[in-house]
C-alpha positions as a Markdown table, in Angstrom:
| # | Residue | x | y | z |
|---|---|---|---|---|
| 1 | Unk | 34.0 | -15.0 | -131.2 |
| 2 | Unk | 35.9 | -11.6 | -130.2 |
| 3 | Unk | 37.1 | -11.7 | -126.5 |
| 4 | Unk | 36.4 | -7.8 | -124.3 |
| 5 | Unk | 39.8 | -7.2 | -124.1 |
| 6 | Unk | 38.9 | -6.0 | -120.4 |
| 7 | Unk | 37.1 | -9.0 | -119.5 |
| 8 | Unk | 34.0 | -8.3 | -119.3 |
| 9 | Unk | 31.2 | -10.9 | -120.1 |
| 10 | Unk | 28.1 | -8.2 | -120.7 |
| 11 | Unk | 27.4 | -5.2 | -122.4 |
| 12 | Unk | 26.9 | -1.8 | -120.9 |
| 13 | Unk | 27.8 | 0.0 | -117.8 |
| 14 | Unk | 26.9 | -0.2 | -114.0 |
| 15 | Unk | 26.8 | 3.8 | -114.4 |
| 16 | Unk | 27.3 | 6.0 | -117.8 |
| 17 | Unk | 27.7 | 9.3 | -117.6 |
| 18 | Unk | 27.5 | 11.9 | -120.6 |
| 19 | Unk | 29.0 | 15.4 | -120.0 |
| 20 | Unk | 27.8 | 18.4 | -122.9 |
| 21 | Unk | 30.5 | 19.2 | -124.8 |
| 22 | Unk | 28.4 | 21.0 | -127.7 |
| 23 | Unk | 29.9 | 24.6 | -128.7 |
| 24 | Unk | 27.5 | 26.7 | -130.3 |
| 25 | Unk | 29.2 | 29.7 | -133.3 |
| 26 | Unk | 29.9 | 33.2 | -131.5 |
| 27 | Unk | 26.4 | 35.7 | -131.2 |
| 28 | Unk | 24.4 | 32.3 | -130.9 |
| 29 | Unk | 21.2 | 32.9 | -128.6 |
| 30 | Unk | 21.7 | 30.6 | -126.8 |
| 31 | Unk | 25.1 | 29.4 | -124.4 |
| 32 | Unk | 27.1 | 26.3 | -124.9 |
| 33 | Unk | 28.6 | 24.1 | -122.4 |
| 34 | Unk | 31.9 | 23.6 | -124.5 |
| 35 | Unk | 32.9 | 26.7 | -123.2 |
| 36 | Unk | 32.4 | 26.5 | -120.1 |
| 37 | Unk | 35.1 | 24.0 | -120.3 |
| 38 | Unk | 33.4 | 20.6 | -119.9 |
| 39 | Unk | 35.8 | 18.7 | -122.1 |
| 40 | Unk | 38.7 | 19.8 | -119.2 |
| 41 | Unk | 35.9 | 19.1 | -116.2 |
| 42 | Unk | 34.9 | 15.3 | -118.1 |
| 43 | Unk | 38.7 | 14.7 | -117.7 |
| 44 | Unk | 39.1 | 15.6 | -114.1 |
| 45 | Unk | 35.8 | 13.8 | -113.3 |
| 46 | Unk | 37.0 | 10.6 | -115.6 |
| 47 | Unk | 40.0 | 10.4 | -114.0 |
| 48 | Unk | 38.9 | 10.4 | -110.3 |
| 49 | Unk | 36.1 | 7.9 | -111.0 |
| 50 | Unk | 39.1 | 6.0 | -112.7 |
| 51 | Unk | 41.4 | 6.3 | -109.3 |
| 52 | Unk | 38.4 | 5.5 | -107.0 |
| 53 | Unk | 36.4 | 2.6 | -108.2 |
| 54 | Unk | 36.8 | -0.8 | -109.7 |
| 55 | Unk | 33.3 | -0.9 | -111.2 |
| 56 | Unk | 32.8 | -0.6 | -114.6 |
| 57 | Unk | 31.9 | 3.3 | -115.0 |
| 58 | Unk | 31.5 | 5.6 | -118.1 |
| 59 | Unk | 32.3 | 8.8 | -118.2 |
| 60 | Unk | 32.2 | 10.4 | -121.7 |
| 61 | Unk | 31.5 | 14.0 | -124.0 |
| 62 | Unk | 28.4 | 13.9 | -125.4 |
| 63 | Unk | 26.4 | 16.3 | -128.6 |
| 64 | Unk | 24.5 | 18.6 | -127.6 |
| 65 | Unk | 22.1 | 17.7 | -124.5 |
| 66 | Unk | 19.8 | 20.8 | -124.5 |
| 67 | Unk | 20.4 | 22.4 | -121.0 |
| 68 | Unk | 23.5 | 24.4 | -121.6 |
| 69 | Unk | 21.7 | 27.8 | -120.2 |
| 70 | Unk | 22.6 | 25.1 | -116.5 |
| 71 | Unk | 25.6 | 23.8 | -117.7 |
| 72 | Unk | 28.0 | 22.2 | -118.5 |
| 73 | Unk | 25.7 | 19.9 | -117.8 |
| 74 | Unk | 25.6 | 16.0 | -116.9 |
| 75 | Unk | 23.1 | 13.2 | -117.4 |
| 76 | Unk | 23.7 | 10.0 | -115.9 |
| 77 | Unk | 21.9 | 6.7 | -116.8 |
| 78 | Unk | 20.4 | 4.3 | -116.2 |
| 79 | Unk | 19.2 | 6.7 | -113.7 |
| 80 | Unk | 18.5 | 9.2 | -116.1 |
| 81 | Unk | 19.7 | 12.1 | -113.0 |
| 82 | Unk | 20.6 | 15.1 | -114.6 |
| 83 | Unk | 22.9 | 18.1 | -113.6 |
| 84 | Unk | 24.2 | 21.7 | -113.9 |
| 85 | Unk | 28.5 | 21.3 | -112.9 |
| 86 | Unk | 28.3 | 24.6 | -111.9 |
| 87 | Unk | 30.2 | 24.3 | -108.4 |
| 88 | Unk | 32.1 | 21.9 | -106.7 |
| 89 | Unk | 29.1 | 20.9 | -104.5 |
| 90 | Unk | 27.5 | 19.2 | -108.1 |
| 91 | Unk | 30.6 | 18.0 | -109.6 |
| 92 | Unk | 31.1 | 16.3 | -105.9 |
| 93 | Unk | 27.7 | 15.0 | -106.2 |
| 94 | Unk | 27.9 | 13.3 | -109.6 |
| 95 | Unk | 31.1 | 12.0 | -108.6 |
| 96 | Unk | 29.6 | 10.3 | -105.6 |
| 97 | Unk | 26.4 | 9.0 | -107.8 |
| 98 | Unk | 29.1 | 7.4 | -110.1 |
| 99 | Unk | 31.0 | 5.9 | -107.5 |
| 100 | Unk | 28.1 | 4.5 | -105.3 |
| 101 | Unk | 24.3 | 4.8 | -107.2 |
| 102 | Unk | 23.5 | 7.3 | -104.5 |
| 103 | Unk | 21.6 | 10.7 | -105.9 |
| 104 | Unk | 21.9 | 14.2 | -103.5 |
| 105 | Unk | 18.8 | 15.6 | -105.2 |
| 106 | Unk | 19.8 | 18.8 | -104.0 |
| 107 | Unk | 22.5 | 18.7 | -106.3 |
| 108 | Unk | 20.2 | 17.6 | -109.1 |
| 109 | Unk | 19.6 | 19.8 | -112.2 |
| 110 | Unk | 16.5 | 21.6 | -111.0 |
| 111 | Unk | 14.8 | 24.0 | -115.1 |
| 112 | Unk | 12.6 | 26.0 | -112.3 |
């Protein structure tokens, strides 16, 4: 049987986060994320949840999420909390919610 060759004895994640990285062709009707630069923002967020926790956190690019008029944008399970990284009060938030379960709905994706 395979050993985790980080030592860990279950499957999944205490928090996994997927950040849009979907680009969409020039004179599309619609925005991407991509540039917007999420890849560069998943890095910066990756490495400070790196730097700051222990816990076993995920922080990844993701297809296409469907939100990208909001984004980039974020969803986080097993919460299932979405949001827009539009300014550094949301990118704060979801780095927070990573690091400690807790959501700021304020900061939440809000389609109204």
């Amino acid at each position: 049987m395979p050993v985790d060759p980080k030592g860990r004895t279950e499957a999944g994640y205490v928090r996994h986060a997927f950040i849009c990285a979907h680009e969409r062709p020039d004179g599309a009707a619609r925005p991407s994320c991509r540039p917007k630069q999420s890849l560069d923002l998943m890095r910066q967020i990756k490495q400070r949840v790196r730097e700051e926790s222990k816990e076993n956190i995920r922080v990844q690019k993701s297809g296409c999420l469907d939100h990208c008029e909001f984004g980039p944008t974020c969803v986080v399970y097993p919460e299932g909390t979405w949001y827009g990284l539009t300014t550094e009060g949301s990118i704060d938030a979801l780095i927070h919610h990573l690091l400690t379960g807790e959501v700021s709905e304020d900061q939440t994706l809000k389609l109204v």
